[in-house]
DRENDO-1510 file (C-alpha; in Angstrom, 1 decimal, always signed):
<recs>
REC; n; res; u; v; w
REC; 1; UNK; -50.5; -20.4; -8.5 .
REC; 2; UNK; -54.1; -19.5; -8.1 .
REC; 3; UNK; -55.0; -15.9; -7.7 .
REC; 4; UNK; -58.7; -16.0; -6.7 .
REC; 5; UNK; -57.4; -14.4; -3.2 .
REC; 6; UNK; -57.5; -11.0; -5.3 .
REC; 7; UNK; -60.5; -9.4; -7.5 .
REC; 8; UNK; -60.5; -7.2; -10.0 .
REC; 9; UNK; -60.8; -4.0; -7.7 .
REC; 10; UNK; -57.2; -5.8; -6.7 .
REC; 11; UNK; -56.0; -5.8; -10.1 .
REC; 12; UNK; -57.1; -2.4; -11.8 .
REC; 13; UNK; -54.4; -0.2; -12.5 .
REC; 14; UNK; -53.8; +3.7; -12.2 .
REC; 15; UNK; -54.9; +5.4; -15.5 .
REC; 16; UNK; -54.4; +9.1; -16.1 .
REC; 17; UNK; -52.5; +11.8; -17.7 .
REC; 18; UNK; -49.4; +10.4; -16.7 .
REC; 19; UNK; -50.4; +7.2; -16.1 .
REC; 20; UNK; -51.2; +4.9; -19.8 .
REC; 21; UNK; -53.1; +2.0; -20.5 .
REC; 22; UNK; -51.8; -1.3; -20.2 .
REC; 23; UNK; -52.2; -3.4; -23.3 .
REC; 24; UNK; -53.1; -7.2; -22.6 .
REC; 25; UNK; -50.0; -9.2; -21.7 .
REC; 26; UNK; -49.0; -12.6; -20.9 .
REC; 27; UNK; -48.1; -11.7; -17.1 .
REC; 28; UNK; -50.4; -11.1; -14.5 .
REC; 29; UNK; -51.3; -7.2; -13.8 .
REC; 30; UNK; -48.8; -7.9; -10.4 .
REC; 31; UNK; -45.8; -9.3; -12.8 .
REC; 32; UNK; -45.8; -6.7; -14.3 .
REC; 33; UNK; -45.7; -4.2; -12.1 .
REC; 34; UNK; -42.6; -6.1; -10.8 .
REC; 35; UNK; -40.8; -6.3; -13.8 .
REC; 36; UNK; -41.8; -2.4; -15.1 .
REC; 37; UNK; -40.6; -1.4; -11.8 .
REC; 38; UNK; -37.3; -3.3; -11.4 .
REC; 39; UNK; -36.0; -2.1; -15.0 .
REC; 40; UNK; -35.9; +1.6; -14.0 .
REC; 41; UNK; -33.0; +3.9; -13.6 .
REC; 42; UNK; -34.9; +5.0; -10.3 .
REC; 43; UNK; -34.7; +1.2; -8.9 .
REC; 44; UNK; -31.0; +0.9; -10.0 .
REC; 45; UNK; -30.1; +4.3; -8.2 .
REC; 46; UNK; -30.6; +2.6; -4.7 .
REC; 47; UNK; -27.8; +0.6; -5.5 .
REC; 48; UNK; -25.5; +3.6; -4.4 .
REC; 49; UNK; -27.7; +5.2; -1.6 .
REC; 50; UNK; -26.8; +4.6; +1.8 .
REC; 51; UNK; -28.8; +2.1; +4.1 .
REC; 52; UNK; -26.1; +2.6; +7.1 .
REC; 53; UNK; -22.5; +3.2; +5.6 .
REC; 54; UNK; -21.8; +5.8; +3.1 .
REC; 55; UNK; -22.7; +3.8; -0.6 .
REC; 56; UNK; -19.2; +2.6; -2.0 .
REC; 57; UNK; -16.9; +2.4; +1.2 .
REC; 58; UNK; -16.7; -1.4; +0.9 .
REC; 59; UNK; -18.4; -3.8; -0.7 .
REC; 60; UNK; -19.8; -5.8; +2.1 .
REC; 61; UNK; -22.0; -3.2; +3.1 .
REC; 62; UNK; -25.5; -3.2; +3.0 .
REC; 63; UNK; -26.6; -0.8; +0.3 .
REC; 64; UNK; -30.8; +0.6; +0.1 .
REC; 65; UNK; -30.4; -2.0; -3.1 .
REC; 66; UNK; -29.3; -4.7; -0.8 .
REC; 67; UNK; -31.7; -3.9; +1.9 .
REC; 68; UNK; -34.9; -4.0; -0.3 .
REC; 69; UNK; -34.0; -7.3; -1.9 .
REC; 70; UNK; -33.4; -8.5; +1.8 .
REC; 71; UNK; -36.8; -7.2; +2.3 .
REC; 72; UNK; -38.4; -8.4; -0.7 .
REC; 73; UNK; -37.0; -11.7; +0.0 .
REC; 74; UNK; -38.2; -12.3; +4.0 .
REC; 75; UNK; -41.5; -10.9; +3.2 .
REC; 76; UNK; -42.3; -13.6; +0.4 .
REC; 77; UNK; -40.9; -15.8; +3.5 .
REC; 78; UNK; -43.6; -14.7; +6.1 .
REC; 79; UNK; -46.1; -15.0; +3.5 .
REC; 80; UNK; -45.3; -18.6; +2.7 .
REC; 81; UNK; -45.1; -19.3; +6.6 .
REC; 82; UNK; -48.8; -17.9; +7.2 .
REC; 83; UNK; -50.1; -20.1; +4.2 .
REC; 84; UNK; -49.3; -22.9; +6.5 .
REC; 85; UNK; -51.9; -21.5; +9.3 .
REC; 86; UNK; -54.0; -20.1; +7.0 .
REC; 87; UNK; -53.8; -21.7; +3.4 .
REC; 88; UNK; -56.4; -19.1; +2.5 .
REC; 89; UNK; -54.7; -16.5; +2.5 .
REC; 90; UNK; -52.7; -16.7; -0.5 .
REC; 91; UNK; -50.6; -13.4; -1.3 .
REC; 92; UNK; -49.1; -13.1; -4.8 .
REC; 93; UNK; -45.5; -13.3; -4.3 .
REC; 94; UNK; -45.1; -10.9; -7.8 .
REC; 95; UNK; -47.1; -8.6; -6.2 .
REC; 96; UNK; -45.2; -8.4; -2.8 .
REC; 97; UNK; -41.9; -9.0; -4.1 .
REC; 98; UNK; -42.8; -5.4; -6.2 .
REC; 99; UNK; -43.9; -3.3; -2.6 .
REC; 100; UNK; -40.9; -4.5; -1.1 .
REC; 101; UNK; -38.7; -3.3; -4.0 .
REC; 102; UNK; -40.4; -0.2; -3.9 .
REC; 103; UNK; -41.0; +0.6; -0.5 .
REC; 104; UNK; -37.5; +2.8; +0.2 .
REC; 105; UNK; -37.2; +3.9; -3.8 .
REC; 106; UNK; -38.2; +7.7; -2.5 .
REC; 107; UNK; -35.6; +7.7; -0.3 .
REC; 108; UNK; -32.6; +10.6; -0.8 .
REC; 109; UNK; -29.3; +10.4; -1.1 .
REC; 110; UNK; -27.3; +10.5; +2.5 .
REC; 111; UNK; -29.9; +8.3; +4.5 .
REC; 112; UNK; -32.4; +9.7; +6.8 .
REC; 113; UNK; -30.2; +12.5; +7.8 .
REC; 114; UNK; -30.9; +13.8; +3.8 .
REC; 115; UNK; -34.5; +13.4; +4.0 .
REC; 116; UNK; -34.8; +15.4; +7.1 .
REC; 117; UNK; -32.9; +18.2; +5.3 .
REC; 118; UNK; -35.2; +17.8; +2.3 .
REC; 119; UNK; -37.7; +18.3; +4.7 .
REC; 120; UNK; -36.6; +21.3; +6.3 .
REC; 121; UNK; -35.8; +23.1; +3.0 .
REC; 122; UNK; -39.0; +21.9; +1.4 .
REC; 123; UNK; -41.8; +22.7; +3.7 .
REC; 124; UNK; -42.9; +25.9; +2.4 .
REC; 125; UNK; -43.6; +23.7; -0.4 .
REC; 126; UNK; -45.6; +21.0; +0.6 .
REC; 127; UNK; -42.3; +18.8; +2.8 .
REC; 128; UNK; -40.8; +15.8; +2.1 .
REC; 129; UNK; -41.3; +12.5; +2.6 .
REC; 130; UNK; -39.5; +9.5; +1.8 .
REC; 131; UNK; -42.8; +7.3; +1.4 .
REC; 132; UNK; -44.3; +10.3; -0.1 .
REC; 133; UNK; -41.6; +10.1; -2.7 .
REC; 134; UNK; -42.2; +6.6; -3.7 .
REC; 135; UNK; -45.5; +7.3; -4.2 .
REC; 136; UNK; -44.9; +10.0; -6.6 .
REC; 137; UNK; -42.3; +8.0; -8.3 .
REC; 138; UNK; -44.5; +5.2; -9.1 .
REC; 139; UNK; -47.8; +7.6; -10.5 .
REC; 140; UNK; -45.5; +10.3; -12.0 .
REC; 141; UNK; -42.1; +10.2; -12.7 .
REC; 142; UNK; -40.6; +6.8; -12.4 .
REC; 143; UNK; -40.9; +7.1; -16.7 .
REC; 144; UNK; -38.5; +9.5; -19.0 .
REC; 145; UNK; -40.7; +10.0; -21.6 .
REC; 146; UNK; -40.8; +12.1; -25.0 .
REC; 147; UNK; -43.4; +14.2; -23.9 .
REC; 148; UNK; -42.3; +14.8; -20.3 .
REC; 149; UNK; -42.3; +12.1; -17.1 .
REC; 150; UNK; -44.3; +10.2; -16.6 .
REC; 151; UNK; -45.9; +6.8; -14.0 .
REC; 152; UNK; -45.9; +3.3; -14.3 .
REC; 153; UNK; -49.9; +2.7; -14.4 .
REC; 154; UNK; -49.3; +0.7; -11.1 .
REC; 155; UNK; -51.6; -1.8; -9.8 .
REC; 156; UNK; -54.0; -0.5; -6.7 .
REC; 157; UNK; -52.7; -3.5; -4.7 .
REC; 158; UNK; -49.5; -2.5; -5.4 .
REC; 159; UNK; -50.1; +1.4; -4.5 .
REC; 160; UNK; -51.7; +0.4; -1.5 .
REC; 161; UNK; -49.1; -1.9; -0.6 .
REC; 162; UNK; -46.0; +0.7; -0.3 .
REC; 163; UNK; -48.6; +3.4; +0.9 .
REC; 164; UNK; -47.3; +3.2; +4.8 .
REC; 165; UNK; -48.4; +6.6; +5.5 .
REC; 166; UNK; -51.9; +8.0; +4.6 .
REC; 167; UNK; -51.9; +11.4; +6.5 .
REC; 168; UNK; -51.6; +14.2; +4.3 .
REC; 169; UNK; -49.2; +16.8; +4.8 .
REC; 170; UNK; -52.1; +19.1; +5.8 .
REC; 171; UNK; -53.6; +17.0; +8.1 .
REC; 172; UNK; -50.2; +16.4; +10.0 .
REC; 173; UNK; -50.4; +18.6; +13.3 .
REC; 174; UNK; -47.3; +18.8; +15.2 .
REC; 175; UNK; -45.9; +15.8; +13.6 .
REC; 176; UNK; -42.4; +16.8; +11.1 .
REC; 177; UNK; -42.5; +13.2; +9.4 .
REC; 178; UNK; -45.3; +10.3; +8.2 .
REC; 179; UNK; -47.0; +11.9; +5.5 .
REC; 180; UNK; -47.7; +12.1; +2.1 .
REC; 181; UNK; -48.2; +15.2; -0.2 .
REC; 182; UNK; -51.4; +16.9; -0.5 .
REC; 183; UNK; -52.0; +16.4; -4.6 .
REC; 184; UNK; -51.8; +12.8; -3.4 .
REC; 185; UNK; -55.0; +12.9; -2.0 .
REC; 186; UNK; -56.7; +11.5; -5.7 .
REC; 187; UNK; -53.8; +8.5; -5.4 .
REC; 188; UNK; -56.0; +7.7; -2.0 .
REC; 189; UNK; -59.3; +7.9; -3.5 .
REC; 190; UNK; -57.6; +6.0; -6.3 .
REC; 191; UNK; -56.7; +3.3; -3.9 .
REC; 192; UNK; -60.0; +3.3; -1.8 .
REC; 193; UNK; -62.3; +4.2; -4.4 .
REC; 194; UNK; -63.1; +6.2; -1.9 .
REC; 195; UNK; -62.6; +9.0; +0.7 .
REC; 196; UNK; -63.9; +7.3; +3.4 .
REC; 197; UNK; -60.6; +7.7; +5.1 .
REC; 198; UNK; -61.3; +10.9; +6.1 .
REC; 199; UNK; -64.7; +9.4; +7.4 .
REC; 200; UNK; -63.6; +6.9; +9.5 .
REC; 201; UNK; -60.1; +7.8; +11.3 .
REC; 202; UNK; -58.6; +10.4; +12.4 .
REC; 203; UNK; -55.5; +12.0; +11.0 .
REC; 204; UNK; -54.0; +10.5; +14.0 .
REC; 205; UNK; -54.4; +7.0; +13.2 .
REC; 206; UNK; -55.1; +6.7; +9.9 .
REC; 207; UNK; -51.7; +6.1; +9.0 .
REC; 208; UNK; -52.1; +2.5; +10.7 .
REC; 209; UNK; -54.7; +1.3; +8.4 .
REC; 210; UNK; -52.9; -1.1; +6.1 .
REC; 211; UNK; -53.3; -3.5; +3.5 .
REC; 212; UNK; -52.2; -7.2; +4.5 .
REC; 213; UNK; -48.9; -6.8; +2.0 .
REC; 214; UNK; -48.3; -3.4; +3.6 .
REC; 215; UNK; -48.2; -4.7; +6.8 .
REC; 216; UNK; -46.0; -7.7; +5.6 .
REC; 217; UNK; -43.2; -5.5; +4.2 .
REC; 218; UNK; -43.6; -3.4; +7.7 .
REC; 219; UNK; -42.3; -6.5; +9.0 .
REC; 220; UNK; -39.7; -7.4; +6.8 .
REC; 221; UNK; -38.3; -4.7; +6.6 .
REC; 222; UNK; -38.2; -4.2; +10.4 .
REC; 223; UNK; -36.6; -7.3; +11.0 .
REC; 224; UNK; -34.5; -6.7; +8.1 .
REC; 225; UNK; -32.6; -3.6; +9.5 .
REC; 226; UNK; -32.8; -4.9; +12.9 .
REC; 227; UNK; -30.8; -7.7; +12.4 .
REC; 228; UNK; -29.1; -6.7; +9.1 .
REC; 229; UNK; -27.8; -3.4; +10.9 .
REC; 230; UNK; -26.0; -5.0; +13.7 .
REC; 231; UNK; -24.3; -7.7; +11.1 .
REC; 232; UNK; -22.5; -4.6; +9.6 .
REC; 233; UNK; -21.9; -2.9; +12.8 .
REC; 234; UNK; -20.1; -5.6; +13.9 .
REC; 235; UNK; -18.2; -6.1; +10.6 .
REC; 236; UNK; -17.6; -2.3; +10.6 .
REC; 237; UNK; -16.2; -3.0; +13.9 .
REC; 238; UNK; -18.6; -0.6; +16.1 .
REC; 239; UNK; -19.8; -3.6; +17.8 .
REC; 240; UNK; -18.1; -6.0; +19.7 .
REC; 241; UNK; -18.8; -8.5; +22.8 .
REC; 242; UNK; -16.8; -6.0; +25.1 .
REC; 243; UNK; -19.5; -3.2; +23.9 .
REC; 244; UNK; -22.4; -4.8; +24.0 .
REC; 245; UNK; -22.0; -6.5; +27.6 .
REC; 246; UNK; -21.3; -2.6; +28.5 .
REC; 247; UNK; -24.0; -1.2; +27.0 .
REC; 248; UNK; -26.1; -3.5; +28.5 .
REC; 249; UNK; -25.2; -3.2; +31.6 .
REC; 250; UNK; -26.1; +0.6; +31.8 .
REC; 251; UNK; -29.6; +0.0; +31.0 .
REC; 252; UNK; -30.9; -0.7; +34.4 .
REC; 253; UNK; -34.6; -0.6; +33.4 .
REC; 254; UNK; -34.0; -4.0; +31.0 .
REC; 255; UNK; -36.1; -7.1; +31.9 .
REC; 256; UNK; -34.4; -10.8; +32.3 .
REC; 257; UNK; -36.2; -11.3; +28.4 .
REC; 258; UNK; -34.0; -8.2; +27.2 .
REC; 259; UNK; -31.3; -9.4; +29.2 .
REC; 260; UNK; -31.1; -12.9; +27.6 .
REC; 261; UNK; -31.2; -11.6; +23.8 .
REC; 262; UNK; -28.4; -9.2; +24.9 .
REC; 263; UNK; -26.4; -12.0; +26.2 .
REC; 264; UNK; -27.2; -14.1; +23.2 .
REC; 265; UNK; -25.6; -11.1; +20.6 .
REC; 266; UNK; -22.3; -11.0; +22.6 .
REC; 267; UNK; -21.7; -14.3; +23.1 .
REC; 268; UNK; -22.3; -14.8; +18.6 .
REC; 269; UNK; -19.6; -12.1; +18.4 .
REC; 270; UNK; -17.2; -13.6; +21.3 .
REC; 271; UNK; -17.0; -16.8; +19.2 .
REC; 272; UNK; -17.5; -15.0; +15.7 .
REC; 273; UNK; -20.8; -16.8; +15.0 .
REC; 274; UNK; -23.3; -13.6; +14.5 .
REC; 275; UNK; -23.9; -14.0; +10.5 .
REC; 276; UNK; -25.1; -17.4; +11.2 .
REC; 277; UNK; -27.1; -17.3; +14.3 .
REC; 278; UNK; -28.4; -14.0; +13.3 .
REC; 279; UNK; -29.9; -16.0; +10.2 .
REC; 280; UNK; -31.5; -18.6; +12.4 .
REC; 281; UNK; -32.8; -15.2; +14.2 .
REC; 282; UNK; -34.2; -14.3; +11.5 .
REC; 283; UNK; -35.9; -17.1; +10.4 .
REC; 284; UNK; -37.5; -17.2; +14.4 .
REC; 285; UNK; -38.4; -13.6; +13.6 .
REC; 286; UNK; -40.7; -14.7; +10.4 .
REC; 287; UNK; -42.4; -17.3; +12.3 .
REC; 288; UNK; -43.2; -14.9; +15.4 .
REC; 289; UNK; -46.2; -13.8; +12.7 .
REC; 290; UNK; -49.7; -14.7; +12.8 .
REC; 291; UNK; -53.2; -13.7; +11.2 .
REC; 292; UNK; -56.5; -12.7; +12.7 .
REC; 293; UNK; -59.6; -11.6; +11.1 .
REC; 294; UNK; -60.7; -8.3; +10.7 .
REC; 295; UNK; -63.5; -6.5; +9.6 .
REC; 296; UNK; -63.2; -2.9; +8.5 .
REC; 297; UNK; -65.2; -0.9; +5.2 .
REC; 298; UNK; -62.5; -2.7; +3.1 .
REC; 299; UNK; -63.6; -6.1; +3.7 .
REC; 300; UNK; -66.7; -5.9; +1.7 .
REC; 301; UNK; -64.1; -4.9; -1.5 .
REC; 302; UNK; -60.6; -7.1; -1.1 .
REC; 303; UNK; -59.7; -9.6; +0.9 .
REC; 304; UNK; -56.4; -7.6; +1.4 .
REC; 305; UNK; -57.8; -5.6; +4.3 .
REC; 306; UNK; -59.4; -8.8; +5.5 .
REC; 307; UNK; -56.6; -9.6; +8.3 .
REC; 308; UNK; -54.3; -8.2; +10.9 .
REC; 309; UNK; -50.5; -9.4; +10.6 .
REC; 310; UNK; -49.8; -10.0; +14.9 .
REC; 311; UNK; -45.9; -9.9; +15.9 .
REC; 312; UNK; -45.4; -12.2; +18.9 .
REC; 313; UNK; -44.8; -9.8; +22.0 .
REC; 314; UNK; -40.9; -11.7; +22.3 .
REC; 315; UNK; -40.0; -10.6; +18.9 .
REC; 316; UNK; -41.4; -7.0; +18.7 .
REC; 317; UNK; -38.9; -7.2; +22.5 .
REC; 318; UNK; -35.9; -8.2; +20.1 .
REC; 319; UNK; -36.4; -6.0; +17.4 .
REC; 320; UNK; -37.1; -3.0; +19.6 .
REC; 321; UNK; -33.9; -4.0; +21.3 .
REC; 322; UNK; -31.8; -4.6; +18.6 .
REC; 323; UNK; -33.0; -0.8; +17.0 .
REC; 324; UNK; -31.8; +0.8; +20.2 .
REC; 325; UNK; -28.6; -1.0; +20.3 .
REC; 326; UNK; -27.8; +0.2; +16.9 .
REC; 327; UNK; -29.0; +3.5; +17.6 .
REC; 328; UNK; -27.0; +4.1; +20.2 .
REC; 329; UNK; -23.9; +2.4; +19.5 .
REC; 330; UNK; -24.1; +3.1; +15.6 .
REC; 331; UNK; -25.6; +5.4; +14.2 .
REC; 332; UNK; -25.1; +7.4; +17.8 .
REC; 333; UNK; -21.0; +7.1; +17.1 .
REC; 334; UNK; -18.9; +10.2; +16.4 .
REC; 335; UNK; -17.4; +8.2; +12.9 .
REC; 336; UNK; -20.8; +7.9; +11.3 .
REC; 337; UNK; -22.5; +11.3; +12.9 .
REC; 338; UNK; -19.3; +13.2; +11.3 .
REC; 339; UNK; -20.4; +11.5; +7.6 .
REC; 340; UNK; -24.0; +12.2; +8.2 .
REC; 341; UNK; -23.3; +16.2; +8.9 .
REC; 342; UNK; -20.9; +16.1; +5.6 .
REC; 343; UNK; -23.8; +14.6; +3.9 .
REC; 344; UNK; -26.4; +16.9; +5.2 .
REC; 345; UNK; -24.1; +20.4; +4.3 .
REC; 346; UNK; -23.7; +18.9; +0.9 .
REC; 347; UNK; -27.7; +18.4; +0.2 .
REC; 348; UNK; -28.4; +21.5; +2.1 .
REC; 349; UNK; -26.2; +23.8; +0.2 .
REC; 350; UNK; -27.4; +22.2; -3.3 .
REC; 351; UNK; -31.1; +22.9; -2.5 .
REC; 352; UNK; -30.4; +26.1; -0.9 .
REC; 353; UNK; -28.3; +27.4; -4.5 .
REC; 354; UNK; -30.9; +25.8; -7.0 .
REC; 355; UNK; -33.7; +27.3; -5.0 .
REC; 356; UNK; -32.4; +30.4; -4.9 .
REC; 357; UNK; -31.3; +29.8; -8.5 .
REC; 358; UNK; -35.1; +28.6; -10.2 .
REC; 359; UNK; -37.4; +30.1; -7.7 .
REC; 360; UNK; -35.8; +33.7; -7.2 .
REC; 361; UNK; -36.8; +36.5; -9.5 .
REC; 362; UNK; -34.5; +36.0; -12.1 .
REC; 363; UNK; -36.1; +35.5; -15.4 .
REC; 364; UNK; -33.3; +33.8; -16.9 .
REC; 365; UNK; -31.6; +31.3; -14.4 .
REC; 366; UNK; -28.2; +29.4; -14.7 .
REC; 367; UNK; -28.7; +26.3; -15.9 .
REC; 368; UNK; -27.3; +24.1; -12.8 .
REC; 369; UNK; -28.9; +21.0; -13.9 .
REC; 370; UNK; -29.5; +18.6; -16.9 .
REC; 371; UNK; -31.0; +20.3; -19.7 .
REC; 372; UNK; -33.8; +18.2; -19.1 .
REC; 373; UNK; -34.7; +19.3; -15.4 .
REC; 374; UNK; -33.9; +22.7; -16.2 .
REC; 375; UNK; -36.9; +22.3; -19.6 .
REC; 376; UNK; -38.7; +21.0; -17.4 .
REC; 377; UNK; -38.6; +23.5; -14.1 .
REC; 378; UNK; -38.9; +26.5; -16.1 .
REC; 379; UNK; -41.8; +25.6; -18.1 .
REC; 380; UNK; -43.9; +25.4; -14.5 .
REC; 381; UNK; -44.5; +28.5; -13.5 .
REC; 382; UNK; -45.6; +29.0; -9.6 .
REC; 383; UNK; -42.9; +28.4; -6.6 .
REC; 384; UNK; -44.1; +25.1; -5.7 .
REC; 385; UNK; -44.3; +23.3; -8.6 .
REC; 386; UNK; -40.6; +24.4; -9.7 .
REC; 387; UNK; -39.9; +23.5; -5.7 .
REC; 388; UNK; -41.6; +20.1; -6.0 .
REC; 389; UNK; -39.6; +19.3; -9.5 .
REC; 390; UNK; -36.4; +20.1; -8.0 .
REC; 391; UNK; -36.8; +18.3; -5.4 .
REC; 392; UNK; -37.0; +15.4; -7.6 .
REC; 393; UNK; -33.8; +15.8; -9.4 .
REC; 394; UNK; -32.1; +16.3; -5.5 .
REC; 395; UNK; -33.8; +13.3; -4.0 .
REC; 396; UNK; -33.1; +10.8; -7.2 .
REC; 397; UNK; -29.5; +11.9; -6.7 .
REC; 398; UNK; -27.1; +8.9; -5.5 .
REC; 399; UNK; -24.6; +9.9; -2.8 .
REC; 400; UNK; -21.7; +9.8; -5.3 .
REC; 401; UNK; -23.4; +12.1; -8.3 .
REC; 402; UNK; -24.6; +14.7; -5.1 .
REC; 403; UNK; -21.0; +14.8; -4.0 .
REC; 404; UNK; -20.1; +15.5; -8.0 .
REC; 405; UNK; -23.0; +18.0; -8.1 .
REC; 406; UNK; -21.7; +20.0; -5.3 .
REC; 407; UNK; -17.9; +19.8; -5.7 .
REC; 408; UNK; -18.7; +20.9; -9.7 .
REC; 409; UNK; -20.6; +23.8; -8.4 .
REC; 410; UNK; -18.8; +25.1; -5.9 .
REC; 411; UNK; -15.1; +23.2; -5.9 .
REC; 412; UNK; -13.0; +25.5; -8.4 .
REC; 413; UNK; -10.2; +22.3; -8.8 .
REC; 414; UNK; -12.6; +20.1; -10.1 .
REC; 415; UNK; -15.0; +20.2; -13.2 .
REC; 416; UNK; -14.4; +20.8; -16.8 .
REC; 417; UNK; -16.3; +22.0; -20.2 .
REC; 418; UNK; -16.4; +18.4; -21.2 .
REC; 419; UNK; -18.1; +16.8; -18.2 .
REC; 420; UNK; -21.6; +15.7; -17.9 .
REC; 421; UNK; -23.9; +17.0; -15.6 .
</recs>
């Protein structure tokens, strides 16, 4: 496949003191990056994180594993649908197949209800973000090296591409979420090669200025938990025809288009045809997309910033409905609100004992983690930085090893001299 759609300035590739030289390879610069980053403990973790249902309960569920395959996968669909409007506009399928995989990789154990608490605990520190996260993990610690963690030397196109959110965590306001950490600024000059972004937005909108595969995953990955969300509602039995037709019917401000998707979902699960017919959705979904030109400081440097992705206003109406239907009848329930407290206690009380453990005033603490994250803490020595490194070992945590964490530190039946940690 021809490549000439990207430049070098595409291509070049993150080189610092955690970040190595490449040396020359048969695979292209994007390749790579895919394959370094799917062969990483960090990548396999997501395989028991939760995407809706707690990681493990069955095996049908959607896992954040699952979910970023099913995004990797529609994206490279959307991009081969606007080849056939725009055969220009060739995106490397390596290269977006690697944001999509990477996009939710920051992401904590317990869902969003564990990065909110990460947040909360974290803020005197700098916050947390799930984004945020995967940037860090891909330019510092996504590597368990000798001499300490280190990055993956990741491409700028691929950088760019999982970089959703460009605000820094200074430059946030009011706002609790959408952000990146401050020491990231350099990854944005990095991916700019320049800091005209603080030149020519506003904190308030600069986090909508987005590479063309940026915007691509955006929309994968929204119709990808729009649609794959109500599958395993419905599966999980918190959806049914009866519920929906109900739920509709209270929303007195919906308009004949909402109306006629709304019908449409209970009459697939009233005849048992939603995995199916959600498919064919989905495919609808891709081919809602379009390009237009536009012109920005980018253009002059990569053709990635060269386009706007537009959503047809009839599936941005179905996606948006199909997000409030699973807000509210999901995610809004008493059986998965109950889970999501359990999950938040659990984090909470393991940040709140390891900070109070590694940043106190104690000059010797208990070692509550791996030897290696407990080196590696108390060899920093402000607040912060031990902060920051901790929250690294609680956000790479899967749902099940958090649950061991906390039941060996505070459960006296369980744990023994023998156990790994």
């Amino acid at each position: 496949m021809s490549d000439d759609f990207y430049c070098d300035f595409d291509r070049d590739y993150l080189r610092d003191k955690f970040n190595m030289e490449r040396e020359p390879d048969y695979r292209s610069v994007f390749h790579q990056d895919r394959d370094r980053l799917m062969f990483t403990p960090a990548f396999r973790r997501l395989q028991a994180k939760t995407q809706v249902f707690q990681a493990g309960e069955y095996d049908f569920y959607r896992t954040r594993l699952t979910h970023s395959m099913e995004v990797a996968n529609i994206a490279k669909s959307i991009a081969v649908w606007l080849r056939t409007a725009q055969a220009e506009v060739r995106v490397d399928p390596d290269l977006l197949e690697a944001i999509c995989l990477a996009h939710d990789i920051g992401h904590p154990p317990f869902g969003h209800a564990g990065e909110r608490v990460l947040n909360e605990l974290m803020e005197p520190y700098g916050g947390f973000e799930g984004n945020a996260q995967t940037l860090r993990i891909l330019t510092r610690t996504i590597y368990n090296r000798s001499e300490g963690r280190g990055g993956m030397s990741p491409s700028r196109a691929l950088l760019d591409g999982v970089l959703k959110y460009k605000r820094l965590h200074r430059d946030r306001g009011g706002e609790t979420n959408h952000f990146i950490y401050d020491d990231q600024a350099e990854i944005l000059e990095f991916c700019f090669k320049t800091n005209y972004l603080a030149k020519n937005f506003s904190a308030d909108n600069v986090n909508a200025f987005k590479s063309i595969e940026c915007q691509i995953m955006d929309l994968a990955d929204d119709i990808a938990y729009s649609c794959f969300d109500i599958v395993d509602g419905y599966k999980a039995r918190f959806l049914s025809s009866d519920r929906v037709s109900t739920w509709g019917e209270n929303k007195k401000t919906f308009d004949p288009t909402q109306r006629k998707y709304l019908d449409e979902l209970s009459e697939m699960m009233a005849k048992n045809t939603l995995q199916p017919k959600m498919n064919k959705i989905i495919g609808e979904l891709i081919k809602s997309a379009s390009l237009k030109p536009h012109n920005n400081f980018m253009t002059s440097r990569t053709q990635r910033y060269a386009y706007t992705l537009v959503r047809k206003p009839e599936a941005e109406i179905r996606i948006k409905l199909h997000k409030a239907l699973c807000r509210e009848l999901i995610f809004g329930s008493g059986a998965l609100q109950q889970i999501e407290f359990k999950g938040v206690q659990i984090l909470k009380r393991l940040t709140e004992t390891l900070f109070e453990n590694y940043l106190g005033t104690s000059s010797r603490p208990a070692v509550l983690v791996s030897g290696d994250v407990h080196r590696a803490v108390t060899s920093v020595e402000t607040k912060s930085e031990r902060a920051r490194l901790l929250c690294d070992h609680l956000s790479g945590m899967t749902d099940a090893y958090a649950l061991r964490s906390y039941k060996r530190l505070f459960d006296p039946d369980y744990g023994s001299i023998s156990e790994l940690i």
